[in-house]
C-alpha positions in Angstrom: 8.8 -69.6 146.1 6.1 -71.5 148.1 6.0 -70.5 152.0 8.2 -67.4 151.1 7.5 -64.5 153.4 8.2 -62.1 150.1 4.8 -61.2 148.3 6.2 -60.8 144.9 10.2 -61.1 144.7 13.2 -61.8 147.4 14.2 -58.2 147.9 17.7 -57.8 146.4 21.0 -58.8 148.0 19.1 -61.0 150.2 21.2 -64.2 150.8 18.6 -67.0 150.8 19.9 -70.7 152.4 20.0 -72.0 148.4 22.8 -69.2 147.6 25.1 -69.3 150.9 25.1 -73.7 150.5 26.6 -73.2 146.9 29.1 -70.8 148.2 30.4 -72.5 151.3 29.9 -75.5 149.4 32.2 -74.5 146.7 34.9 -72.6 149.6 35.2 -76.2 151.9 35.6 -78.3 147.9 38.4 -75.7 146.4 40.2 -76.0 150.4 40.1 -79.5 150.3 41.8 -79.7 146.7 44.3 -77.1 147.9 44.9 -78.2 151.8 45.7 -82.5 150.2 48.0 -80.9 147.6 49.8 -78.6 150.1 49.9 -81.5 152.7 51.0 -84.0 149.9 53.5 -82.0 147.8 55.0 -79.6 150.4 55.7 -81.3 153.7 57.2 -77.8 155.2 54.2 -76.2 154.9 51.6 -78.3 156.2 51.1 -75.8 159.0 49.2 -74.0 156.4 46.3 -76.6 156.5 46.3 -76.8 160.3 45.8 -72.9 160.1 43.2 -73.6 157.8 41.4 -75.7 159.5 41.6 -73.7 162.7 40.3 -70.9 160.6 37.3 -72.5 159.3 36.6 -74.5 163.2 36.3 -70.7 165.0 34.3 -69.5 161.9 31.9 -72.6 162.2 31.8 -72.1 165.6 31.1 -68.0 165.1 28.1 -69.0 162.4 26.5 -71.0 165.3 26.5 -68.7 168.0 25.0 -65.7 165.6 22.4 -68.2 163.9 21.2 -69.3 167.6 21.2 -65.7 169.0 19.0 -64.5 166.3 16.8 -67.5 166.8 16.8 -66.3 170.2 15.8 -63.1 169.3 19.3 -61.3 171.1 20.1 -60.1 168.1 17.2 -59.0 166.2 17.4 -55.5 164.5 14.9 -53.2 165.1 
């Protein structure tokens, strides 16, 4: 991979921006499918998609405060 800091290989179990995309990517498609068939076939339950939604909002909001502390160097490990 050009500009990689690895010399040879990513060293295993290293989640690389490429990987994590796919997976959140594939996590906000599959809630989107399930949260418009709760909200349009189960009117009782669309509490579910609000709880959903809140869920994924403080875990957005989690990712960004971690991402821009490390940037910052708070939360380097030594």
């Amino acid at each position: 991979m050009p500009g990689s800091p690895y010399l040879d290989e990513e060293p295993p179990g290293l989640m690389t921006w490429p990987q994590l995309m796919r997976i959140l990517l594939f996590i906000f498609i599959f809630e989107v499918f399930v949260g418009t068939w709760v909200w349009t076939q189960f009117p009782d339950w669309r509490w579910l998609v609000y709880l959903i939604l809140g869920i994924d909002f403080v875990a957005l909001i989690g990712f960004y405060v971690w991402t821009t502390r490390v940037a910052e160097g708070e939360g380097d490990i030594e």
